[in-house]
Structure formats: C-alpha cells, structure tokens
Kinemage of the C-alpha trace (Angstrom):
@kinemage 1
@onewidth
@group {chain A} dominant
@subgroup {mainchain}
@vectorlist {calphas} color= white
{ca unk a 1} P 203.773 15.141 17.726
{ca unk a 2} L 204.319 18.613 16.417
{ca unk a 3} L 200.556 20.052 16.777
{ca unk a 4} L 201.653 22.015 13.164
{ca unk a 5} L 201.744 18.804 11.834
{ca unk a 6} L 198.958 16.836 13.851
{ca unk a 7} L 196.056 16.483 11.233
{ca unk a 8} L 193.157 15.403 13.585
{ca unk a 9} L 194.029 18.406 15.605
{ca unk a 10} L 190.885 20.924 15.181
{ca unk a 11} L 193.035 23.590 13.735
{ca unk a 12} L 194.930 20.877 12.088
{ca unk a 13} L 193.762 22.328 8.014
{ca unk a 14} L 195.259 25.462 8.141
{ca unk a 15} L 198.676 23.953 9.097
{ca unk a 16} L 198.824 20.589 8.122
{ca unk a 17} L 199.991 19.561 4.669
{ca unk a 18} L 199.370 15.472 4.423
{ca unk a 19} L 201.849 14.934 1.347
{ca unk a 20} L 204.697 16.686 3.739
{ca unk a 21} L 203.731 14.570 6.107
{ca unk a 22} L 203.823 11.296 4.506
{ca unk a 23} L 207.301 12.319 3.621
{ca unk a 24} L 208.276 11.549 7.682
{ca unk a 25} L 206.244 8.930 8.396
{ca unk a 26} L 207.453 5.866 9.913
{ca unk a 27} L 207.279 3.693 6.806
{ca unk a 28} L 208.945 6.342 4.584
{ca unk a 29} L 211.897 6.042 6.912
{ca unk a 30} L 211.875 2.089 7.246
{ca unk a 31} L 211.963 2.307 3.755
{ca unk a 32} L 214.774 4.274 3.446
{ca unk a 33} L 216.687 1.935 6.500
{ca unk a 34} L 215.760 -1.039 4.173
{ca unk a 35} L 217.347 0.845 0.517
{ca unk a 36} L 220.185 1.736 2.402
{ca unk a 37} L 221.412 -1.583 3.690
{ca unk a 38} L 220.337 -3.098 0.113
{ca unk a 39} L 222.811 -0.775 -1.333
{ca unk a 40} L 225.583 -1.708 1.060
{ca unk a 41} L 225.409 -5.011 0.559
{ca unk a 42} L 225.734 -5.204 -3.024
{ca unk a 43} L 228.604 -2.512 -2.531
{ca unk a 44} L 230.255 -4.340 0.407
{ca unk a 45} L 230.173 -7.321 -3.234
{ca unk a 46} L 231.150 -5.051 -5.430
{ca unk a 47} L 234.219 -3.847 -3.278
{ca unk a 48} L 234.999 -7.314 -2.791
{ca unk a 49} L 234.685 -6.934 1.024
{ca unk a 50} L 231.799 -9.822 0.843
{ca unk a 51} L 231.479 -12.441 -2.274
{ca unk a 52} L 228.642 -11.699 -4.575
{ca unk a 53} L 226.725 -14.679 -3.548
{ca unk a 54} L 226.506 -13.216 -0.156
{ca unk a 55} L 225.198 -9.954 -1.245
{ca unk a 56} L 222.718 -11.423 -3.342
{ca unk a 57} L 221.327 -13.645 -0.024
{ca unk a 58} L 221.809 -10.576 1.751
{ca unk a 59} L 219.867 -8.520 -0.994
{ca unk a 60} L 217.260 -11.351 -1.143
{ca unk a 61} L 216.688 -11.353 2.917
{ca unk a 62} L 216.563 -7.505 3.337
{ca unk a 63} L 214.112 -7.894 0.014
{ca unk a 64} L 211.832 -9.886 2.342
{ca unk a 65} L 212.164 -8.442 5.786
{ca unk a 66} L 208.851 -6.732 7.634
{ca unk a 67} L 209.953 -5.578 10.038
{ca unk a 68} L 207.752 -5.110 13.967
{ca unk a 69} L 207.469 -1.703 14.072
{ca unk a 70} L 205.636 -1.763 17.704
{ca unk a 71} L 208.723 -3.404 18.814
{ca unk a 72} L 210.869 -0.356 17.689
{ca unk a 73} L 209.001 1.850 18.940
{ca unk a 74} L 209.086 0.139 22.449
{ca unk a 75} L 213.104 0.467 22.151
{ca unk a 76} L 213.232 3.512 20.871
{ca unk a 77} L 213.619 5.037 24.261
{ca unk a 78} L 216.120 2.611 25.815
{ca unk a 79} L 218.153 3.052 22.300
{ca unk a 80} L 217.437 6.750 21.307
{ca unk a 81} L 216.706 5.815 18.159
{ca unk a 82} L 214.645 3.120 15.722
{ca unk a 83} L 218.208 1.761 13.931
{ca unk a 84} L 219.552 -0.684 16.793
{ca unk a 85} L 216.558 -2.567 16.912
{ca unk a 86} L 215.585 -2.341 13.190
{ca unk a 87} L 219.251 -4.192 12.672
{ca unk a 88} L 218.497 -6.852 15.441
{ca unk a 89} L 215.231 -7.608 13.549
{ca unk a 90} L 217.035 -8.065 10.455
{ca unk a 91} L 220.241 -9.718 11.584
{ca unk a 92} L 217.487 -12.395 12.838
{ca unk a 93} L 215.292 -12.848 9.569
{ca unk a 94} L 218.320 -12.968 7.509
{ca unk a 95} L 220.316 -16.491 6.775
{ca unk a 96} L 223.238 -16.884 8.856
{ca unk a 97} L 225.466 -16.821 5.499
{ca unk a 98} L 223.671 -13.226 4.443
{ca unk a 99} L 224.864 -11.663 7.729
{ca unk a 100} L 228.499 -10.585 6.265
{ca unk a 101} L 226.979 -8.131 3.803
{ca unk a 102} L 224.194 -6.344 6.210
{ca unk a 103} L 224.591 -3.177 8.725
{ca unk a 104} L 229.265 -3.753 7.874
{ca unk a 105} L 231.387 -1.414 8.409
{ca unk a 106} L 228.123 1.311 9.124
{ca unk a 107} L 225.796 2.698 11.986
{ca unk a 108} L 222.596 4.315 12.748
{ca unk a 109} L 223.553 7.651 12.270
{ca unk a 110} L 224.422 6.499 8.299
{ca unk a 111} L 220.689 5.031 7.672
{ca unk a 112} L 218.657 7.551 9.520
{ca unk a 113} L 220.687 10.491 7.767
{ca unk a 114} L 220.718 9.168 4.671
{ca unk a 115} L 216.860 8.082 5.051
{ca unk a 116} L 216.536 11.960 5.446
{ca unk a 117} L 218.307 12.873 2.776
{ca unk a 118} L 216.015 10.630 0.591
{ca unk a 119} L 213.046 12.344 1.966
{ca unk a 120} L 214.190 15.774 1.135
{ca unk a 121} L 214.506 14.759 -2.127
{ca unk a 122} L 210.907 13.972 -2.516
{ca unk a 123} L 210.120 17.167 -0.763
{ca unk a 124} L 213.144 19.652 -3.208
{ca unk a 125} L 211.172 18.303 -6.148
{ca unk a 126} L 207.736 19.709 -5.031
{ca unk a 127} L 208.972 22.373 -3.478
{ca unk a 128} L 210.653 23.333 -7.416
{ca unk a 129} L 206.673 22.977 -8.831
{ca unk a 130} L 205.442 24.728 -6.333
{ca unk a 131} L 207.526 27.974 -6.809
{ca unk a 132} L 207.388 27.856 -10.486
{ca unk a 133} L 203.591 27.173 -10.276
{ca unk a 134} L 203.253 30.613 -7.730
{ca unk a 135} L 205.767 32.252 -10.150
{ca unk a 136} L 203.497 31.481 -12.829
{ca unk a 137} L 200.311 32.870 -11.213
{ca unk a 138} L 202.031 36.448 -9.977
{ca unk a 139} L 203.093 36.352 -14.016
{ca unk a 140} L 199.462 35.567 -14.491
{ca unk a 141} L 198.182 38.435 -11.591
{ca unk a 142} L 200.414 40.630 -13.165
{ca unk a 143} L 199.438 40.567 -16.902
{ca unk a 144} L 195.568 41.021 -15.672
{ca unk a 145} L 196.214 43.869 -13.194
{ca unk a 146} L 199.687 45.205 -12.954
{ca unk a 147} L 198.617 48.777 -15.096
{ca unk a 148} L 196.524 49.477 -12.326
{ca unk a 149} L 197.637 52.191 -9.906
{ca unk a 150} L 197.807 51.552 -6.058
{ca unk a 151} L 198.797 53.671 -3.428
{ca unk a 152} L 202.915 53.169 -2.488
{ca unk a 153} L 203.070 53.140 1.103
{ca unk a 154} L 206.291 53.611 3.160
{ca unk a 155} L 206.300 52.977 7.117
{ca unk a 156} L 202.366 51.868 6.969
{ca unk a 157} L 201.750 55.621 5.573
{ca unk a 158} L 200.789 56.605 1.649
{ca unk a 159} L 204.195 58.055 0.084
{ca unk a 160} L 203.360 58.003 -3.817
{ca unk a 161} L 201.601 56.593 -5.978
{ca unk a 162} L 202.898 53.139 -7.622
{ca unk a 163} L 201.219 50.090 -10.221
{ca unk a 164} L 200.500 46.847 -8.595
{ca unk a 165} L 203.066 45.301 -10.923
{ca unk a 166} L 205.756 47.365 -8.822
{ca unk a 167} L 204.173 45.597 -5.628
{ca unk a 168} L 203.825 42.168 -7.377
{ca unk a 169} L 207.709 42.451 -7.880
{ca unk a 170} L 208.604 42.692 -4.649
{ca unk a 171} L 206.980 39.693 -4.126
{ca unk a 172} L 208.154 37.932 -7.039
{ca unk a 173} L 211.152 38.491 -7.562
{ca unk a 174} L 212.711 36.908 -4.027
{ca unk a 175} L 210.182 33.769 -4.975
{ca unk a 176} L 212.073 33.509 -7.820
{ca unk a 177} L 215.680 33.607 -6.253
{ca unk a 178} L 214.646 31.029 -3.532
{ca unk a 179} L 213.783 29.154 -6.831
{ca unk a 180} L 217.191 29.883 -8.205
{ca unk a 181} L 219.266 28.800 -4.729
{ca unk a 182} L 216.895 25.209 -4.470
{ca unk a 183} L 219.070 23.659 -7.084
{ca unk a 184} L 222.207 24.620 -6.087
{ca unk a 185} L 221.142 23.818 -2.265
{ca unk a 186} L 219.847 19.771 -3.325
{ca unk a 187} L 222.908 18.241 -4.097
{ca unk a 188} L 224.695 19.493 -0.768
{ca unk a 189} L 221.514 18.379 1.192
{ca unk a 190} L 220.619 15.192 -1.199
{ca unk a 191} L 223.949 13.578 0.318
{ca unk a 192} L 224.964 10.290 1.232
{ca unk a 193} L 225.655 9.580 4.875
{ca unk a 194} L 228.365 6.861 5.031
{ca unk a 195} L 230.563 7.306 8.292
{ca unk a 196} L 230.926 4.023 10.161
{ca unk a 197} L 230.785 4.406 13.757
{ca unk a 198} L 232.947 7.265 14.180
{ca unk a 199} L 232.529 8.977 10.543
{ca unk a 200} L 235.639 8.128 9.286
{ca unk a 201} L 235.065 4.846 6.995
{ca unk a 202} L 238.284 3.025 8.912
{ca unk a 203} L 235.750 -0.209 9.548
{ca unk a 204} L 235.922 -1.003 6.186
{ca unk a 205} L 239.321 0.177 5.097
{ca unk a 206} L 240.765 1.032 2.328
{ca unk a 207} L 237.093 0.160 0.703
{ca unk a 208} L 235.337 2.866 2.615
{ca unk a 209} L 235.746 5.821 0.126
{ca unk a 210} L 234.604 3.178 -2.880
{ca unk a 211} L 231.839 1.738 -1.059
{ca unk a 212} L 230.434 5.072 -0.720
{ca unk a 213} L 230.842 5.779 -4.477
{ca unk a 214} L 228.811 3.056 -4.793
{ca unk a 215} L 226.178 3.549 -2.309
{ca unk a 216} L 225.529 7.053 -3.598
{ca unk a 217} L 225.531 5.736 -7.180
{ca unk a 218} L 222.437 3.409 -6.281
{ca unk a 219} L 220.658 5.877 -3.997
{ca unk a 220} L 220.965 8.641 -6.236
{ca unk a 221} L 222.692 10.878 -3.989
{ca unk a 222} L 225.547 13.190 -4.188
{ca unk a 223} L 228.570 11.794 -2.233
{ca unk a 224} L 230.550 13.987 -0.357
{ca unk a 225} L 233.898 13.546 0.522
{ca unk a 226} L 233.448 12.473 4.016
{ca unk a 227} L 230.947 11.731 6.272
{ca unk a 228} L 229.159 14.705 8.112
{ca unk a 229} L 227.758 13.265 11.336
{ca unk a 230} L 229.091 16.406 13.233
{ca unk a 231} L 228.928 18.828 10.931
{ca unk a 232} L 225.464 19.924 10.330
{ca unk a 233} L 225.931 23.272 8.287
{ca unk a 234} L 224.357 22.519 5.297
{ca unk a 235} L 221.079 21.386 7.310
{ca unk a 236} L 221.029 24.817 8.820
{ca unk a 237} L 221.577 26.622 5.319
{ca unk a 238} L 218.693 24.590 4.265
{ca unk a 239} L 216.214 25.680 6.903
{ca unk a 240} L 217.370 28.829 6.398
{ca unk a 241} L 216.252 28.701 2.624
{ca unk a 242} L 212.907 27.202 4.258
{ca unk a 243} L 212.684 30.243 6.515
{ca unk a 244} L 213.371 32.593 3.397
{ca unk a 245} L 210.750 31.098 1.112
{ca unk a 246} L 208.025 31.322 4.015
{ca unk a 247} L 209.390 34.702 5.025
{ca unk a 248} L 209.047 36.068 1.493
{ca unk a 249} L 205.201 34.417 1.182
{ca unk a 250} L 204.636 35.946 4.997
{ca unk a 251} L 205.573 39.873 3.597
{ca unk a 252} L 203.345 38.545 0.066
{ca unk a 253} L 200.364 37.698 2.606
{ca unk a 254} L 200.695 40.836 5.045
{ca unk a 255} L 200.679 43.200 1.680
{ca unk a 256} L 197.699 41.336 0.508
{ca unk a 257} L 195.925 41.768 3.866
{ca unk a 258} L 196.352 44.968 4.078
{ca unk a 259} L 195.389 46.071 0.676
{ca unk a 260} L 192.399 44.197 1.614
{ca unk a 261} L 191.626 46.352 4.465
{ca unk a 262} L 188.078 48.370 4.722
{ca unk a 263} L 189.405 51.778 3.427
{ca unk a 264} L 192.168 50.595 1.334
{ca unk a 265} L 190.356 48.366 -1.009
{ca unk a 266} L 192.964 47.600 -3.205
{ca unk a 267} L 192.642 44.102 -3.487
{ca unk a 268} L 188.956 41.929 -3.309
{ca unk a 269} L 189.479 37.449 -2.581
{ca unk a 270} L 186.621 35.366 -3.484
{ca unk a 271} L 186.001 32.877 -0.365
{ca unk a 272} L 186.808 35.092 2.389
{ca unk a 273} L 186.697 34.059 6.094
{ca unk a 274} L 183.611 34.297 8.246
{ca unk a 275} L 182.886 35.810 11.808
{ca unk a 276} L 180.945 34.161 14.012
{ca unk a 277} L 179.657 37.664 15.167
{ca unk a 278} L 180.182 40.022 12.184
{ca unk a 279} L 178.353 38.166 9.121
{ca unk a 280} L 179.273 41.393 6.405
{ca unk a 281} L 183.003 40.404 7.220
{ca unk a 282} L 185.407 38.603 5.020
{ca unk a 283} L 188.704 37.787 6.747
{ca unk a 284} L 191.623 37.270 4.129
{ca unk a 285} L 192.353 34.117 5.937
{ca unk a 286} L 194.764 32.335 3.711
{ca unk a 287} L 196.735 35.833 3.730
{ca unk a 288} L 196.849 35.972 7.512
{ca unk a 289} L 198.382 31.932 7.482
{ca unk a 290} L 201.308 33.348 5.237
{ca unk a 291} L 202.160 35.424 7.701
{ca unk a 292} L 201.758 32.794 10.547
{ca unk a 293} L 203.570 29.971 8.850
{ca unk a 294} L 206.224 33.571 8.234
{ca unk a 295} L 206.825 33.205 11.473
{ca unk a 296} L 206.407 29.800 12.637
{ca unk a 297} L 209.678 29.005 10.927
{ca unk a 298} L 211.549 32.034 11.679
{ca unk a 299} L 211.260 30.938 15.657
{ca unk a 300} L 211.941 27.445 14.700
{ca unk a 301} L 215.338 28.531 12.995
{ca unk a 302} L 217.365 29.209 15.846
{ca unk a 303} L 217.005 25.762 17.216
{ca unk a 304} L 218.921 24.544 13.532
{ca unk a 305} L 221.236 26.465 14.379
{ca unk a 306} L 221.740 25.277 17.861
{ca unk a 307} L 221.619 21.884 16.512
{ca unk a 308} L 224.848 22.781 14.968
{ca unk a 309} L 226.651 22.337 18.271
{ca unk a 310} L 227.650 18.645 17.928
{ca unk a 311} L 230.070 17.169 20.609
{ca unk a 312} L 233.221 15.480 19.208
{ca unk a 313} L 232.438 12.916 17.003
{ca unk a 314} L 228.089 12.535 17.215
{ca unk a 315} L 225.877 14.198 19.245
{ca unk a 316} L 222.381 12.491 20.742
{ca unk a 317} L 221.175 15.215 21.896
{ca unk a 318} L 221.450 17.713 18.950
{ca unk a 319} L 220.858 15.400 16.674
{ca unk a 320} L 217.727 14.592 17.881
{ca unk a 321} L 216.751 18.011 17.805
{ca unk a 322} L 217.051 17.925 14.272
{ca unk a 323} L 214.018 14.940 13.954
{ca unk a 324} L 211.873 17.412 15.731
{ca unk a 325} L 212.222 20.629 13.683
{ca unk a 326} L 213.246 19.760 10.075
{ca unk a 327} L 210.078 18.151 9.595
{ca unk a 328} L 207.983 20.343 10.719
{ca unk a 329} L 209.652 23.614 8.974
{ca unk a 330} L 209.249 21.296 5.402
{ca unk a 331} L 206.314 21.301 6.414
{ca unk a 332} L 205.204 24.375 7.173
{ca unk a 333} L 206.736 25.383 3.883
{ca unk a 334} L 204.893 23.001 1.815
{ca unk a 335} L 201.722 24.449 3.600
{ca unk a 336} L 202.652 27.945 2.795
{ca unk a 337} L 203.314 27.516 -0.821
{ca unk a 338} L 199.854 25.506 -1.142
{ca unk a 339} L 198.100 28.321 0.814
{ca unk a 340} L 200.084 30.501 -1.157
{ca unk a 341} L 199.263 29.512 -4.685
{ca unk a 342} L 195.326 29.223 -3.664
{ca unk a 343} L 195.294 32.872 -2.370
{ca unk a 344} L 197.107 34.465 -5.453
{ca unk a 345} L 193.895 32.321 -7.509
{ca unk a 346} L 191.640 33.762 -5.425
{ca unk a 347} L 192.183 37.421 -6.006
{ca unk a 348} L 189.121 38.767 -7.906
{ca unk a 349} L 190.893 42.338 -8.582
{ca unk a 350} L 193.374 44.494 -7.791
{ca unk a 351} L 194.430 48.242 -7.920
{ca unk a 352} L 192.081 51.347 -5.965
{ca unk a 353} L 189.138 50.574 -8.107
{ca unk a 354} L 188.775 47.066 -6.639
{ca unk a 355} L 185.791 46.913 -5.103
C-alpha cells in the first residue's frame, strides 16, 4: 500500500484522509462490480437480448451474491485483476437460467472502470464542498484582515508595500477556477465504461450502443460515445486538475509560512507545531503539509501521463498503473483541502502588526 495512504503508518495523520480512503477500498469496488452487472442485466432485458424473467433471476442472484474476497485476492496475481474471479464466483451462485443476463457481451476492464468512475463521483462531490467551504473562509480571512498592509515581496525580497487582501487573491482566485473547471471535468470523468472485450460493443450487436444508454441511465453516468479502454486522456486531465488544486494550496501554504517567519510576523496560527528541542517554537505545520502534498502530486503526475501509453486495444501494464496513483493523488487532495481549510481557521491575525 501507498504509505500516503497507510493510516497505521506513524506519520500516517498528516497524510492520510480515511473518507478518501474508504472511497478505494475493496468493498467500495465489489460494490460497484455488483451495480454494474445489475444494470446489465436488466439492460441486456430491456434490449431484448435476454427475456425479462431472466434478468429479474439474474437481478435477484447478483442481489444475493457475497462474494470470497480472500479467494480474489489469491487470484489476483495469476489474473491481474479481481474481475475474472469475482465473475466465476457469481456465474456459480447464480441459477443456471440467470446466467444469460450476467457478465454478456462485457469484460473486466468495463466493471473495474466503471467502478472507478462511481468512486470519483463520491470523491467530485466533496471535493465541490470543500473548495467552496475554503472559498468561504479566505472571503471570511479577507473581510477581518484584508485592510491591513503587508510587505509585497518579489523574488523572496520586499518590493512594495501591498494589503493582505491583494495576497489572499492570489490565493483565491485559482481556488476558485479549479472550482469552476470540477463541473465541467465530472461528466467526462463520471463515464460509463461499456466496451466488450475489445471496446467496440460488437458482442452484443446492434444492442451495444442501447445497452449502454441504458446502463449509464441506471448508474448515473454520462455515456460517451464509445468505450475508452485505450484512451486514457481525460484521466490524465483529471489528475492534472488534482495537481492544480494541491499546487495552488502548496503556493497558499508556502506564503503563509513565510509570513509566519521570526522577522516577518505577518501572520500568527493558534496550535502551532512543537520541537522536541526548541520549546518557544511554533512550526506552521499544517502550512508546511500544503506544500508537501504540493508536491507529492506534482511527481506523481508524470506517471498519468505515462499511463496514457496504452498498446492497441488494452494495456495491463498501464492500466494498472493507473490503480496505483489515482488513488492516492484523490487522496492527497482530499488531505490538502482538509489541512487546508483547518489552517486558514487557525490564523489568529494577519498584516505587520500581527504579533
């Protein structure tokens, strides 16, 4: 496991963020396996590719199905992935006459995608309160001490002097854009992944284009017009956004440290860190973690964007990439924005009579 999102690891507070991580868990994503074939079957019924009777037995089997998750984890490896067995354990609990309507005419790559996509949209919606609760607090920081002069500094040396609501702005305002970009980024990553096993719905012609009306009709997702197994841009625009909204908190978090600074003193937290050997410090700690998480994601980018070099039709090997830094750059986000919004409520006061 990612140590950024290992909780019992010793350092595992300052980067772990349990409601992100519950997001990727192993039952959020059997639960998404089990909606998805639920949906197909009672689209494979109303397609007419299966009679309605057999959807609802399908419906009903998939309803009751638990699966043995130690057993898919101990063919994980041999598979490369949790679907092939998941299907074998269901193919067996369901009725003989229920087997028609479950896993038809799709493959793994369809449920684990579109189990993602179901996750993200857990994780867009509080990502949306957490900006607009930060944007709220600057508003907030800004009404209380935005008058008060600070010195402008250009290239880490004083230049002129500015207010604090010119330096709140510039931390603001791109919060507030990332804000802006979210909704028109969740539809395009919200998406339905319905492919078949080479991503072009001819296992279930001509129903394939319906049946994935109707699956993304029942999930809730946005249905694109064909499947995107090897084309992975809009996963990399989306960590990029991710990388934005932590790199705009990281530059918030650096400013604030350094207007904390002994001899600058243009900013005082309540709840400061500790030194073990220096007890009249106080560390701005969560400030310092903006800046971390900053640049935690910025190094994981690159590997999105390698994971955009998919081999013909599906790719193991970039694919898998994926499952080991999407989660962890939501997230570090999702930590950010929570350090983020604590730090802003800490400030006491602002401006070069702050102390």
């Amino acid at each position: 496991m990612n140590p950024l999102t290992h909780t019992a690891h010793l350092f595992g507070p300052l980067f772990s963020d349990p409601e992100s991580e519950a997001l990727w868990d192993t039952a959020r994503f059997v639960d998404g396996f089990v909606q998805f074939e639920r949906a197909l079957a009672k689209a494979l019924a109303e397609a007419g590719v299966v009679e309605h009777t057999v959807a609802a037995e399908a419906v009903e089997d998939i309803n009751s199905f638990q699966p043995d998750l130690t057993k898919i984890a101990e063919n994980v490896v041999q598979d490369g992935l949790p679907v092939p067995e998941f299907v074998r354990q269901l193919k067996a609990h369901a009725r003989a006459s229920a087997r028609p309507a479950i896993h038809t005419g799709t493959t793994s790559q369809d449920l684990i995608d579109t189990a993602v996509s179901l996750i993200l949209c857990d994780a867009n919606m509080r990502f949306e309160a957490q900006l607009a609760g930060l944007l709220t607090a600057l508003e907030a920081l800004n009404d209380t001490w935005g008058e008060a002069a600070i010195m402008g500094r250009t290239r880490m040396q004083a230049a002129l002097p500015i207010s604090v609501s010119d330096r709140i702005a510039t931390w603001r305002n791109p919060l507030a854009s990332h804000a802006d970009r979210l909704k028109t980024l969740r539809p395009q990553v919200e998406a339905l992944q319905f492919g078949g096993p080479v991503g072009n719905r001819a296992s279930l012609a001509p129903h394939g284009d319906a049946i994935a009306t109707a699956l993304a009709k029942t999930l809730n997702l946005s249905n694109p017009d064909r499947a995107w197994h090897a084309t992975r841009e809009t996963l990399a625009d989306y960590t990029n956004w991710l990388s934005m909204v932590t790199g705009s908190l990281g530059k918030m978090g650096q400013d604030l440290a350094l207007m904390a600074q002994q001899g600058v003193d243009e900013a005082r937290f309540s709840g400061g860190g500790t030194s073990s050997a220096m007890p009249h410090k106080q560390n701005p700690v969560r400030a310092e973690l903006l800046v971390t998480l900053a640049r935690y994601n910025a190094t994981q980018l690159p590997a999105m964007h390698h994971a955009l070099v998919h081999e013909q039709e599906r790719s193991g090997s970039m694919w898998s990439l994926e499952w080991m830094v999407l989660p962890a750059m939501v997230t570090a986000t999702a930590t950010a924005l929570r350090h983020a919004g604590n730090l802003i409520q800490s400030i006491e006061s602002m401006g070069q009579s702050a102390p």
